[in-house]
C-alpha positions in Angstrom: 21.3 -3.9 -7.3 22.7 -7.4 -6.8 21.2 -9.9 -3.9 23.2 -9.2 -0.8 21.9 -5.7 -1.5 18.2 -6.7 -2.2 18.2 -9.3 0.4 19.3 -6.3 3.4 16.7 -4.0 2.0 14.4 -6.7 2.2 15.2 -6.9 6.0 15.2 -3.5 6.8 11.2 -3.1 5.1 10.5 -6.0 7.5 11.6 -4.8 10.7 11.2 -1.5 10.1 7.8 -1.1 7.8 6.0 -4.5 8.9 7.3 -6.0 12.1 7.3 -2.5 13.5 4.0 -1.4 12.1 2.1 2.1 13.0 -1.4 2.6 13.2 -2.8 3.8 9.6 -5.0 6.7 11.1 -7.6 8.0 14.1 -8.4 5.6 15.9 -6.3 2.7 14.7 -3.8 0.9 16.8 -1.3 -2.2 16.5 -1.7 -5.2 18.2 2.1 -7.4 18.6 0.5 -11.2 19.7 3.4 -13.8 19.5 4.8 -14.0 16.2 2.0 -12.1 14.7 1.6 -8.0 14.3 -1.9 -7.0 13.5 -3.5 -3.8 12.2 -7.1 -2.8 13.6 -8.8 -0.3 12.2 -10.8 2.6 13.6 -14.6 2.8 12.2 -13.7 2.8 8.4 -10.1 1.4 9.1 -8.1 -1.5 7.7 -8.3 -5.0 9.6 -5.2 -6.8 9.0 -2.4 -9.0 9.1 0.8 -7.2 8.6 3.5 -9.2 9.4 4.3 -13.1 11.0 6.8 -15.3 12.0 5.3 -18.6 11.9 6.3 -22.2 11.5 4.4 -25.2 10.8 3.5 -26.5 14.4 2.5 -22.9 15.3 0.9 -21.7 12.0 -3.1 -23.1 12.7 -3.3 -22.0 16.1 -1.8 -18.5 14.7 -4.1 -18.4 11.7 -7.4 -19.1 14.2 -6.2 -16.7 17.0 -6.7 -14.0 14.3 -10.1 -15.3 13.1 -11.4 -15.2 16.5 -9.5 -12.1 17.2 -11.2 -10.3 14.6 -14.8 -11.7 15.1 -15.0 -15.5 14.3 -17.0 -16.3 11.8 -18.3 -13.4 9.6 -15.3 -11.5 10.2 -13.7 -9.5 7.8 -10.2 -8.3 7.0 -7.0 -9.8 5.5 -3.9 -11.6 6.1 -1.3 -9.6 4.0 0.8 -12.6 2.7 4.5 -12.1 1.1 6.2 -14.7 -0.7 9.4 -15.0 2.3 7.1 -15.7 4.6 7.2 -19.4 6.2 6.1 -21.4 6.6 6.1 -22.5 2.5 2.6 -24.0 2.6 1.6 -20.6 4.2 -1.4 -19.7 1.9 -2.9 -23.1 1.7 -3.6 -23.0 4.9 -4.7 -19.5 4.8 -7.6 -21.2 2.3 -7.8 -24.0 4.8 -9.2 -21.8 7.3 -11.6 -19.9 5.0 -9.4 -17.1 3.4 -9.8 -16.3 -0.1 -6.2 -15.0 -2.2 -6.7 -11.9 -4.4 -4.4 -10.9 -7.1 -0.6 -11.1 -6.3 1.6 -7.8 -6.6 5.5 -7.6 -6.5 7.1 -5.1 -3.6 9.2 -2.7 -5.1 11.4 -0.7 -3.5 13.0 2.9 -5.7 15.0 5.5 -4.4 13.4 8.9 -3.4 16.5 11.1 -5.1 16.5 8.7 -8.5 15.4 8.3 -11.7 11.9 7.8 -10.2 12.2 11.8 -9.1 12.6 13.8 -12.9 9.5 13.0 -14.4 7.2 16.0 -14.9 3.5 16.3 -16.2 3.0 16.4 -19.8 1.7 19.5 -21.7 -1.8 20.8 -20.0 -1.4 18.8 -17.0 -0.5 20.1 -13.4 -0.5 18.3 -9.8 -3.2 19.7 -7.4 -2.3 18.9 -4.0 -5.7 17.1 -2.4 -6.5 18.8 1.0 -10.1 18.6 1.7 -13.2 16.9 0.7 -13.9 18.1 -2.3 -10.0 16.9 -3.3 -11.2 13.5 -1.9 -13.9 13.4 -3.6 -12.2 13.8 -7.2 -9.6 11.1 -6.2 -12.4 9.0 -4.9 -13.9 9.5 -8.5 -10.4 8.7 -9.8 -10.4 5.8 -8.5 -13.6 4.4 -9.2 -12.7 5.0 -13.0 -9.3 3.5 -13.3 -10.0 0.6 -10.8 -13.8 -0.2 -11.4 -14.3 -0.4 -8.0 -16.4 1.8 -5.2 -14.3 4.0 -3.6 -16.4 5.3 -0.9 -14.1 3.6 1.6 -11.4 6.0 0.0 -13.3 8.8 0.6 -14.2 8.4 4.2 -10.7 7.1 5.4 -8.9 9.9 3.6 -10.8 12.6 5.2 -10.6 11.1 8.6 -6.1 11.3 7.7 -5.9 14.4 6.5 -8.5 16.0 9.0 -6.3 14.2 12.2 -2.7 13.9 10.6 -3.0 16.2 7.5 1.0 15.6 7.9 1.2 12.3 8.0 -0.3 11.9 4.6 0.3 13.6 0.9 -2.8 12.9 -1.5 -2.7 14.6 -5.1 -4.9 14.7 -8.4 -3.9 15.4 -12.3 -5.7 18.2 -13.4 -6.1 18.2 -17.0 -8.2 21.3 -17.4 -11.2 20.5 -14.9 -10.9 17.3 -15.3 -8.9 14.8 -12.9 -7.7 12.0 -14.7 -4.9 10.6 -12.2 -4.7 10.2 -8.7 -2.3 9.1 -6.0 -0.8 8.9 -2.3 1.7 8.9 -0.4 2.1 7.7 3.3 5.4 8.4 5.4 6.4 5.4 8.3 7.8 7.3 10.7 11.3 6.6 12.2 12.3 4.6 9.3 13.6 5.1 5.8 10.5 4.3 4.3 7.3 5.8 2.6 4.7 3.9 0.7 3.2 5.0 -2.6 -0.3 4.1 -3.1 -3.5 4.4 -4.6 -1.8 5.5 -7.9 -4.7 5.2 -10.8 -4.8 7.0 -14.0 -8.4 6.7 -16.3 -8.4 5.1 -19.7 -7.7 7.4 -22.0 -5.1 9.2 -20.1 -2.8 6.2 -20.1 0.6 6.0 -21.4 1.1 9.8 -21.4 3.2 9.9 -18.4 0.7 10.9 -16.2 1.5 8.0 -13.3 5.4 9.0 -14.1 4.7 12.5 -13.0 2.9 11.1 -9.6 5.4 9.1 -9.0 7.8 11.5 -9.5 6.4 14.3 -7.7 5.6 11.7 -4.2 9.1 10.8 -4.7 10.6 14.5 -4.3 8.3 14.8 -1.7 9.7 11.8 -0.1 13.1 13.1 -0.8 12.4 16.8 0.9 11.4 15.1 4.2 14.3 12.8 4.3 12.8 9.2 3.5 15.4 7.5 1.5 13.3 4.8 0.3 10.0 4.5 -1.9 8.3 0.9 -1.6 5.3 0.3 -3.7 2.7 -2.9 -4.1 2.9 -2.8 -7.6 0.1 -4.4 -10.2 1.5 -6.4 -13.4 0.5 -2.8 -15.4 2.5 -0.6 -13.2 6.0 -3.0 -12.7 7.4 -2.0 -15.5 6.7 1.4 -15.6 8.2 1.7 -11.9 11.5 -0.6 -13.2 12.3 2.1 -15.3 12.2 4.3 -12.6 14.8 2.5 -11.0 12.7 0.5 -8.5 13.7 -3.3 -7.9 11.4 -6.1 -7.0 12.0 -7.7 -3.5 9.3 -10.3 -3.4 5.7 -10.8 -3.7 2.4 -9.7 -1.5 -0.8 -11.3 -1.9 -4.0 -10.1 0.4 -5.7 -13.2 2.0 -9.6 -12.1 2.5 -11.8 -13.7 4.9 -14.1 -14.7 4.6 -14.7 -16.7 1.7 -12.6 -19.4 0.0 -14.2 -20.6 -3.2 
């Protein structure tokens, strides 16, 4: 894919996926304040920053609307930061104001009817679809393994989706006998060409034997079947090159600005 082509599909995730941003789930809703589109969560919902148009006279004022917005002091969501955005000095004031960075990821962008679609599980593997809480709960469990992190906030804001939009979400598990060792999502943006993959985690062990290929590949026909043309994925430094031989192509960077708390 050479730049022109990048560069457009760069445009069309912005106004499509982030300047025209959809509530997440029950209860959420989207808030458009000047240059500046914001996600509130319902009770266990993301907080955030999803897209801005900012320059550097207006960039402060923006950056303390949001603080006080979400609660002043003691708030807590993020600012979801990607490398295009202006103005170039962006996240240093981000850390100014009291956000703290985490780890960047590269947006990648594959098609839903490519080489990201073939894969299929290896031997004694199969996909479970993930419909109810006991689904949640093994990909909550999944998650916790491959990520080393609590995934309690997983469990409760999956089960709120799939009870209220069980459509607007498709959640799956690798089965290798009773034993889920891989775990993944996939959310649809409606009205665009877009759905996001997410959440994809596989447990050491189970690594490097195409387990995450078959996820992605299984989301992506998925995708495909209900007419989204395009897969975009925040992808870790572990999963980029498994998803460039898929066929995806970076577009820029993301990094997720917490506050509070800048060390």
């Amino acid at each position: 894919m050479d730049r022109r082509h990048r560069a457009a599909l760069l445009a069309e995730f912005d106004r499509d996926v982030r300047l025209g941003a959809r509530p997440d789930g029950p209860g959420a809703r989207v808030e458009r304040a000047g240059n500046v589109v914001r996600h509130v969560g319902g009770a266990h919902g993301w907080n955030g920053v999803v897209w801005s148009g900012l320059d550097a006279a207006a960039a402060d004022a923006a950056i303390a609307e949001q603080i006080d917005r979400f609660g002043g002091p003691g708030a807590d969501f993020e600012w979801k930061l990607y490398g295009h955005d202006g103005p170039a000095d962006l996240g240093e004031r981000l850390c100014a104001a009291g956000f703290r960075p985490g780890p960047a990821e590269t947006l990648m962008v594959g098609g839903s009817d490519g080489p990201a679609s073939v894969a299929e599980p290896p031997e004694g593997v199969r996909v479970v679809p993930v419909t109810d809480a006991a689904g949640v709960g093994l990909m909550a469990d999944v998650h916790e393994k491959a990520f080393g992190s609590d995934g309690s906030w997983l469990r409760r804001q999956l089960l709120a989706r799939l009870t209220a939009d069980p459509g607007g979400v498709v959640a799956v598990v690798a089965m290798a006998g009773e034993e889920a060792v891989s775990a993944a999502r996939l959310e649809f943006v409606p009205g665009t060409n877009f759905a996001g993959l997410w959440g994809g985690g596989t447990v050491e062990g189970w690594r490097g034997r195409g387990v995450y290929r078959a996820l992605v590949a299984h989301r992506a026909r998925v995708a495909a079947a209900r007419g989204y043309r395009h897969l975009q994925v925040d992808a870790s430094d572990r999963s980029r090159p498994i998803l460039e031989r898929l066929g995806f192509v970076p577009l820029t960077t993301t990094t997720p600005y917490r506050y509070p708390g800048c060390d």
